[in-house]
C-alpha positions in Angstrom: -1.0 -15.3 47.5 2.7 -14.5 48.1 3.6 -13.0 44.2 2.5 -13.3 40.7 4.2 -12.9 37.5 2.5 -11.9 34.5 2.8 -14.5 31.6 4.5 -12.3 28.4 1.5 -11.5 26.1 4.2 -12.8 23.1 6.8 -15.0 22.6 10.5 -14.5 21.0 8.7 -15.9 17.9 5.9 -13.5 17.6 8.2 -10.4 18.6 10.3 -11.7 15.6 8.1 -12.4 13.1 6.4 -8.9 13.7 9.5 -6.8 13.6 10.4 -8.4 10.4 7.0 -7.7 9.4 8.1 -3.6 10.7 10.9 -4.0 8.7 9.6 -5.2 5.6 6.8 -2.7 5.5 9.3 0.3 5.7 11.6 -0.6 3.0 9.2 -1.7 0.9 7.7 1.1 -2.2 4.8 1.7 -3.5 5.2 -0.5 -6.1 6.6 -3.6 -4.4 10.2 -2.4 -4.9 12.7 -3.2 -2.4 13.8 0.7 -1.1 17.5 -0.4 -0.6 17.3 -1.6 -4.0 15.7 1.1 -5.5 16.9 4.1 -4.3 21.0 2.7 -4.7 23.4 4.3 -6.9 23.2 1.1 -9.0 19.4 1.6 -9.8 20.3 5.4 -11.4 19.5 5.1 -14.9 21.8 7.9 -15.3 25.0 5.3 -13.9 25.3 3.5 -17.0 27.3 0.9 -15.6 24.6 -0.7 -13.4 23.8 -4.3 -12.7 19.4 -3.4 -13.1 17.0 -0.9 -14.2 13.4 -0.3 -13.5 11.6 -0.4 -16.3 7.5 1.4 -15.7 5.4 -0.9 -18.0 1.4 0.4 -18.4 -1.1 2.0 -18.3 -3.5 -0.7 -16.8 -6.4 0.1 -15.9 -7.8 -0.6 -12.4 -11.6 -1.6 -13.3 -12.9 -1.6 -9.6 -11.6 1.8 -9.2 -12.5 3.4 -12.1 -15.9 2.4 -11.4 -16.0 3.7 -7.7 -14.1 7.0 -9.4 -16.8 7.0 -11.6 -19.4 6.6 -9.0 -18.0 9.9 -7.0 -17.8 11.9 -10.1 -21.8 10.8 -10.4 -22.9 11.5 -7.3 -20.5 15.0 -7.2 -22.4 16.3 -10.6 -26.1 15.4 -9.2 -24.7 17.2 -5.5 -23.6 19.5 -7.1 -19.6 20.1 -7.1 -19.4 22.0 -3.6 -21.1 19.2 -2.3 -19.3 18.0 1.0 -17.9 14.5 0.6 -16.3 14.5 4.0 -16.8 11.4 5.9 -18.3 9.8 2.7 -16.5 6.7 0.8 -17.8 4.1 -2.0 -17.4 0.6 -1.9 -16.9 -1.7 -4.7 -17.7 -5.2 -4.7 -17.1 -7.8 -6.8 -20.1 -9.4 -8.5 -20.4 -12.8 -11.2 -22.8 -12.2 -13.9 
């Protein structure tokens, strides 16, 4: 064997498509909003020349996880509350009845 070259594990594609994915991920809050968007001088509700607002709508409630909140605060009362929950974690499933 003279030389080898090493085939690129990705494409120009792939690298794209996961940069983008970077990209998207950091500018985008906790609630879906577009960062850029939302932390503009044109999103202060205190500008009141501005071309959007956000508007909070709610409370919902979030039935898995009120359940597996529920579930903790259970098992934390029969523990005891210094019980040590480190390393512990509940998991809710969905189920038809």
């Amino acid at each position: 064997m003279v030389a080898s070259v090493a085939e690129p594990e990705w494409d120009d594609e792939q690298r794209d498509l996961v940069l983008a994915y970077a990209i998207v991920q950091a500018n985008t809050g906790t609630q879906g909003e577009w960062l850029p968007d939302a932390t503009s001088d044109g999103a202060d509700p205190n500008n009141y020349v501005v071309p959007y607002r956000y508007v909070t709508k709610g409370p919902f409630t979030n039935w898995a996880e009120k359940d597996r909140l529920d579930a903790i605060d259970a098992f934390k009362k029969a523990a005891g509350e210094n019980a040590n929950l480190n390393g512990m974690y509940w998991a809710v499933e969905k189920r038809e009845f």
